[in-house]
C-alpha positions as CSV (number, residue, x, y, z in Angstrom):
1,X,123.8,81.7,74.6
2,X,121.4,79.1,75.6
3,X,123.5,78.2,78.7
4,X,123.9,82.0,79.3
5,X,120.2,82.3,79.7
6,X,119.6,79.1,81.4
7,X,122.0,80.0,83.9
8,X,120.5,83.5,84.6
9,X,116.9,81.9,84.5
10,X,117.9,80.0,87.6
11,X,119.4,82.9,89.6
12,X,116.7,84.9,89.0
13,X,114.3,82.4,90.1
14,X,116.7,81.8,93.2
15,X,116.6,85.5,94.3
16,X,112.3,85.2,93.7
17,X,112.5,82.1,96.2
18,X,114.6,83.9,98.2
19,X,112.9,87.1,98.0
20,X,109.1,86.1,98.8
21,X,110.3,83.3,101.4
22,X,111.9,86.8,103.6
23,X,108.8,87.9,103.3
24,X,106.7,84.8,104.3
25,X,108.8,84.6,107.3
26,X,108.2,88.1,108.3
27,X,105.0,88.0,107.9
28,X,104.3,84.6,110.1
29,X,106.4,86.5,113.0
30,X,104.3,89.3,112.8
31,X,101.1,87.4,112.9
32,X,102.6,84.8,115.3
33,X,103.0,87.9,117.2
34,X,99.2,89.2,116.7
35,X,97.5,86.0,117.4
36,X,99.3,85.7,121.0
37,X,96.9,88.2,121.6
38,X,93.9,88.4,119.9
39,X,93.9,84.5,119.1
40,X,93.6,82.0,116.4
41,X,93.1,83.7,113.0
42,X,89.6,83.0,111.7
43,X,90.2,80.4,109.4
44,X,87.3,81.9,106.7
45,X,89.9,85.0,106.9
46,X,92.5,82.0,105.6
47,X,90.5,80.7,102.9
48,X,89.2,84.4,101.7
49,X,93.1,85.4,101.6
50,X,94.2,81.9,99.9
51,X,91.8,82.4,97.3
52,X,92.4,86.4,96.8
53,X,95.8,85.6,96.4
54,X,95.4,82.7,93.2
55,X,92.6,84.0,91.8
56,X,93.1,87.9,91.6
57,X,96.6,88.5,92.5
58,X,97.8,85.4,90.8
59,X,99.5,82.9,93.3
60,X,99.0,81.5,96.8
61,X,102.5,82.6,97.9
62,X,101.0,86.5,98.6
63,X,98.4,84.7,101.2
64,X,100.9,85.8,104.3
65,X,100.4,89.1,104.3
66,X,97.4,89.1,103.8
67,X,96.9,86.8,106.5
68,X,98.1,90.0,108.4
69,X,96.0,92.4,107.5
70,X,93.0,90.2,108.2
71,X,94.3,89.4,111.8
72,X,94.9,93.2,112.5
73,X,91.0,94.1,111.3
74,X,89.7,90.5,111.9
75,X,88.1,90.8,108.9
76,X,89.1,90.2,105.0
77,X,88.4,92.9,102.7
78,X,90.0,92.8,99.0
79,X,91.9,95.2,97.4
80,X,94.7,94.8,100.0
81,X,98.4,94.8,98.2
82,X,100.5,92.1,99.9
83,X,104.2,93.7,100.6
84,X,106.0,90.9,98.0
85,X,103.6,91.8,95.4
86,X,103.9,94.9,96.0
87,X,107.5,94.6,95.6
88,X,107.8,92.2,92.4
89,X,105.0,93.5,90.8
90,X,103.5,96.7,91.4
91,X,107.2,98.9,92.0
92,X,108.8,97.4,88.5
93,X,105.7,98.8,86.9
94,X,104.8,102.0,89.0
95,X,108.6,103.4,89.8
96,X,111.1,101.1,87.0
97,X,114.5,101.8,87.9
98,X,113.4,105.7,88.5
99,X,112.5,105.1,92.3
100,X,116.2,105.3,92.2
101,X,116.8,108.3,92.2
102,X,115.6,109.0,95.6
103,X,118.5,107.0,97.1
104,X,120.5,110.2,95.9
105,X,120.2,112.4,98.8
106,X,122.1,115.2,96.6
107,X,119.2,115.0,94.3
108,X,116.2,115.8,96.0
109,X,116.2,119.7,96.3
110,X,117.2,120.3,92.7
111,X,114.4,117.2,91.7
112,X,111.4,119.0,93.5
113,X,112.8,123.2,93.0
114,X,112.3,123.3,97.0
115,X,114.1,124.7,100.1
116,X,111.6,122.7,102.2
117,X,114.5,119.9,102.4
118,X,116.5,121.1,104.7
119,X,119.9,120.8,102.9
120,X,123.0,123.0,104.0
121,X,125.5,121.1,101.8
122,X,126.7,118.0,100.1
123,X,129.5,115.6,100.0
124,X,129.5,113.8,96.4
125,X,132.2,111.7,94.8
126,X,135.3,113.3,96.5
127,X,133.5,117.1,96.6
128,X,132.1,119.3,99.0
129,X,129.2,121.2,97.4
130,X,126.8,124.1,98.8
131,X,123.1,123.4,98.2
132,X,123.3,125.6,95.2
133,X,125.6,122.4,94.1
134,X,128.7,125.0,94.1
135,X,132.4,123.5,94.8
136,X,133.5,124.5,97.8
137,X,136.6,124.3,99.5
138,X,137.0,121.5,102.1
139,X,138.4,124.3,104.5
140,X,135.1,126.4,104.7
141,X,132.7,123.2,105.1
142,X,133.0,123.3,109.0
143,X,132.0,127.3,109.0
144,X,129.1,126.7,106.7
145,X,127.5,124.0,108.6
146,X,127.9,125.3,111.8
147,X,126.7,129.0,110.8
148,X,123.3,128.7,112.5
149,X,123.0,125.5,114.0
150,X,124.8,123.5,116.8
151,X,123.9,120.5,115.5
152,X,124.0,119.1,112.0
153,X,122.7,115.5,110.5
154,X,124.3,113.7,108.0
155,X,122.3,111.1,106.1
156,X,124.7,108.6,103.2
157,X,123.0,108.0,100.3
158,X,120.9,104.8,100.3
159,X,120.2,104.7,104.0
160,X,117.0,103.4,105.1
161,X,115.1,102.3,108.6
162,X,117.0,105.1,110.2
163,X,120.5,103.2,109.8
164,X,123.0,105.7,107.5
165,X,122.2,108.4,109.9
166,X,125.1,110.5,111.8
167,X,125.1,114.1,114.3
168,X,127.8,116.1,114.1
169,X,128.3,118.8,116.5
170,X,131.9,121.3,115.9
171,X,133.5,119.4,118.2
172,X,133.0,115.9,116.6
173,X,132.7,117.3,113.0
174,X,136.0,115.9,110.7
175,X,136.1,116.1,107.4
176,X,138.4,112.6,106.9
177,X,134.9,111.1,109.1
178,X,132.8,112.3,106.0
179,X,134.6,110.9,103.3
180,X,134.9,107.5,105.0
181,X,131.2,107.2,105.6
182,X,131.0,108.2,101.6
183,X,128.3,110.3,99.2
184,X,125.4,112.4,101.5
185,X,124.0,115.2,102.2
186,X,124.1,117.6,105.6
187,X,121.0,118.8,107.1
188,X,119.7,121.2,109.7
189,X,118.6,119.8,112.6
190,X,115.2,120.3,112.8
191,X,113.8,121.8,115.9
192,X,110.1,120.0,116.0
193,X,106.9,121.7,116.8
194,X,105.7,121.0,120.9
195,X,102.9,118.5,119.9
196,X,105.9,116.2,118.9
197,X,108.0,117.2,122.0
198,X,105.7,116.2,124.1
199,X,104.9,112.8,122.9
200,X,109.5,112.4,123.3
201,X,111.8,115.5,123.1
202,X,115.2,113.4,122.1
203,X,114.9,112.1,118.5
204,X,112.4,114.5,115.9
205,X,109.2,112.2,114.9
206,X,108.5,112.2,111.4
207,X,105.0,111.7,109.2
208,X,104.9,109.2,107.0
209,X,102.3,110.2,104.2
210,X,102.2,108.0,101.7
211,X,100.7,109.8,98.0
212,X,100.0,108.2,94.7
213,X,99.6,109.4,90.9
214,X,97.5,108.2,89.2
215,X,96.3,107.2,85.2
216,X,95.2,110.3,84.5
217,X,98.1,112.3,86.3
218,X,96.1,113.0,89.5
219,X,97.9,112.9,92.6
220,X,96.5,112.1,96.1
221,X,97.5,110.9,99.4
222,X,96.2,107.5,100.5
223,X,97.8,107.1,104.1
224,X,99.8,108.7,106.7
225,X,100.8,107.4,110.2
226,X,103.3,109.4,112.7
227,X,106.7,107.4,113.5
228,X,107.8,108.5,116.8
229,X,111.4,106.9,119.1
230,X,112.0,105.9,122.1
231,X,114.1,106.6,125.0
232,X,117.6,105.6,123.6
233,X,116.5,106.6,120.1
234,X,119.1,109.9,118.8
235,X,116.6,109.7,115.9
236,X,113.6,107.9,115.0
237,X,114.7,104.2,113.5
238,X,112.8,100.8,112.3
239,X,114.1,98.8,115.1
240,X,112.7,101.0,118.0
241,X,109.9,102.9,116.2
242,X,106.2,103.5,117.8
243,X,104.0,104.0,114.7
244,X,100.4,105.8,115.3
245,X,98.3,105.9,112.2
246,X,96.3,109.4,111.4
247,X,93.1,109.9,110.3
248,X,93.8,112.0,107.0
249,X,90.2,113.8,107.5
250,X,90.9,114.8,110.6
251,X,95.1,114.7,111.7
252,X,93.9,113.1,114.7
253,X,96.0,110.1,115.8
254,X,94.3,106.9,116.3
255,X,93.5,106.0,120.1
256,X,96.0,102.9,119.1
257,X,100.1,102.8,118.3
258,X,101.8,99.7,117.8
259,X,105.1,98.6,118.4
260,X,107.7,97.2,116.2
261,X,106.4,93.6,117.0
262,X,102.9,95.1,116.2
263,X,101.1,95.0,119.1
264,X,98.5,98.0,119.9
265,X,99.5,100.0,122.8
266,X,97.4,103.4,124.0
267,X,100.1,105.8,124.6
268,X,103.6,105.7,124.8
269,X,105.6,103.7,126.8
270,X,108.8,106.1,127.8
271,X,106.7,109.5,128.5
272,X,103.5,107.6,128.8
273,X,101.6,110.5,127.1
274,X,97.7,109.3,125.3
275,X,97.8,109.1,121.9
276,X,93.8,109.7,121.5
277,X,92.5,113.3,120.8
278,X,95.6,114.2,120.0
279,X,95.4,116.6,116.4
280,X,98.4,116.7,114.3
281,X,99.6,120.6,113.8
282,X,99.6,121.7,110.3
283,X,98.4,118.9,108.8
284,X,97.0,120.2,106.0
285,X,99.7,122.0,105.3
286,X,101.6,119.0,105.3
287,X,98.9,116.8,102.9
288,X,98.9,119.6,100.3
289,X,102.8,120.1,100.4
290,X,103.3,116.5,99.3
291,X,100.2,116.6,96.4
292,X,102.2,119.2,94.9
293,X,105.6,118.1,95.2
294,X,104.7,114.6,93.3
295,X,103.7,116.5,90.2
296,X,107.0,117.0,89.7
297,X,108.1,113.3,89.2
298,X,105.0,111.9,88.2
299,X,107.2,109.2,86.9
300,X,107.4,107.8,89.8
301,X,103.9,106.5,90.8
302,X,103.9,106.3,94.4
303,X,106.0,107.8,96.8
304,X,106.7,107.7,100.8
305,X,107.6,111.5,102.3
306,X,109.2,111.7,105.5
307,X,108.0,114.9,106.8
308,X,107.5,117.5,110.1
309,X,106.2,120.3,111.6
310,X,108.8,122.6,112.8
311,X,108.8,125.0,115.9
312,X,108.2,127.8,113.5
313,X,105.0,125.8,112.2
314,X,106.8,125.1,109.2
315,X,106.7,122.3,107.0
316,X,110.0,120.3,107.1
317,X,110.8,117.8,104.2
318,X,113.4,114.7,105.7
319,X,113.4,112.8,102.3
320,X,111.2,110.8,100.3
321,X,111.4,107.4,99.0
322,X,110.2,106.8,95.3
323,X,111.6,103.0,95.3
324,X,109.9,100.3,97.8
325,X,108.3,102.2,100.3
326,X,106.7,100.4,103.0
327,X,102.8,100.1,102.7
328,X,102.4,96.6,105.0
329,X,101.2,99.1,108.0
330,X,98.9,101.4,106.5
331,X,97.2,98.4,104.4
332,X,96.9,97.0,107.7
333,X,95.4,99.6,109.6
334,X,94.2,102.0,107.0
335,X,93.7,99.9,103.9
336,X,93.0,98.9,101.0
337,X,94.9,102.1,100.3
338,X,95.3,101.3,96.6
339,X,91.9,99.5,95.6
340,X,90.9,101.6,92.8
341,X,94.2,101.8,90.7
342,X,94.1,98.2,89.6
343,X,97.4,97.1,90.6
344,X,95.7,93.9,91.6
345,X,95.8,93.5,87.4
346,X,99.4,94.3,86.6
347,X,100.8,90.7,87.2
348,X,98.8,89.4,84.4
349,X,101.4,91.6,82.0
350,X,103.9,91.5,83.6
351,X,107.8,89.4,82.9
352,X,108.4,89.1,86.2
353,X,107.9,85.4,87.7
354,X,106.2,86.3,90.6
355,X,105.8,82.8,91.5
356,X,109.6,81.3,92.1
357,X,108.3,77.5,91.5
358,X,107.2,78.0,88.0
């Protein structure tokens, strides 16, 4: 027994090193990336984020994102999460192992009680099901998806950064295609509203609000930012992506979007449309959508929606992601975002080696 558990001590300290070095290295390529063109970080920005890092968040090793933050703002404020703490620390103790579920694409409609997801039907373990989770007969799938739309999406369970994601149109559409791609779900495809055409017609742009629950059950939304492709892009994906933080007073987009390397840019670079006084439509709606939707699984503490605003002006849920959503952009241009929840405290109770030397 003792060899069991020294033998699994060491491979979980292995996949810590692992784990925070990924980060460390993406976080020097970013700001690498930043200081060809604002400079030199300030080095009282380094010591203010060495410090932050050992004394309140409880090792050096969460310095590098910081570091980015600081070069995005030049300035240090605390309260910013680091992404690897964020990761080891705050999502085993904010989501546990139910952040899970929202890999299950199948899930989310029944989860929430809402037809905002635009779900026509599943594939699941071998069966086609309606998205009243009926069995249906392989031979009817084709009919049912292409009732009212030309074009359908299909999105495999676990995908993320835009990879897992397929069109079908009738031609294409083959059921033996499905089942090697494996368990997802089939969505409309959503026809955006013109403010989002006119930024780029060819893949739809999603929100990315970002909402929290907090200690005494409250939910609120602490950051949003519009995610928008390119040229090539079918749909919008991490590798290509503009992202354009909002102001969640207003809906205005910022006079500044940044591309995947993170450099600000003023409007986009393919339709070359100006990103300032530009007001997201609906937004509201959109903000109070999401409050209410994370009552139902306050179990999960924080939670990143991917969302729209259709032709119709409605409100389109994509998915939502109640595991490791991404918060290194907002903190950066919008943060802290998290300041008064005291996740900066968690590490001192919690199991989890966050530092993978000790």
């Amino acid at each position: 027994m003792k060899l069991a558990f020294r033998i699994k001590n060491i491979i979980n300290l292995a996949s810590n090193y692992r784990y925070h070095l990924s980060h460390k290295q993406q976080a020097y390529d970013i700001l690498n990336n930043i200081e060809s063109i604002k400079g030199k970080l300030d080095p009282k920005i380094i010591r203010l984020s060495d410090e932050y890092a050992k004394e309140v968040l409880g090792w050096r090793g969460y310095a590098p994102w910081l570091y980015v933050y600081g070069a995005m703002t030049e300035s240090f404020k605390e309260g910013w999460i680091p992404d690897n703490y964020y990761g080891k620390v705050v999502v085993p103790a904010a989501q546990g192992d139910y952040g899970n579920v929202s890999n299950l694409k199948l899930l989310a409609k029944k989860l929430f009680g809402s037809d905002l997801f635009p779900d026509i039907c599943y594939f699941v373990n071998g069966l086609w099901l309606s998205n009243r989770y009926e069995v249906l007969g392989e031979k009817v799938i084709k009919n049912i998806l292409f009732n009212n739309s030309e074009v359908v999406v299909f999105k495999v369970d676990n995908s993320l950064q835009g990879r897992g994601v397929f069109f079908f149109d009738k031609t294409s559409f083959d059921t033996k295609i499905i089942q090697s791609l494996g368990n997802g779900v089939f969505q409309d495809y959503i026809t955006q509203h013109q403010f989002f055409d006119e930024l780029i017609s060819n893949s739809v742009a999603t929100l990315r609000i970002t909402s929290i629950l907090d200690d005494r059950g409250v939910a609120s939304v602490r950051a949003c930012y519009l995610r928008v492709g390119r040229n090539a892009d079918t749909h919008v994906k991490s590798a290509s992506q503009i992202r354009i933080p909002i102001d969640l007073a207003s809906g205005e987009l910022d006079a500044k979007g940044y591309l995947t390397n993170w450099l600000a840019i003023d409007k986009h670079p393919d339709t070359k449309v100006v990103f300032a006084g530009r007001k997201i439509p609906g937004f509201g709606k959109c903000i109070s959508t999401v409050i209410e939707l994370h009552k139902a699984v306050p179990y999960v503490r924080c939670i990143g929606w991917d969302v729209i605003i259709d032709r119709n002006n409605n409100v389109k849920l994509m998915e939502w992601n109640g595991r490791h959503n991404g918060i290194t952009f907002t903190e950066a241009t919008q943060g802290p975002c998290f300041a008064d929840l005291g996740w900066e405290k968690i590490w001192r109770n919690s199991k989890i080696k966050t530092n993978p030397c000790k």
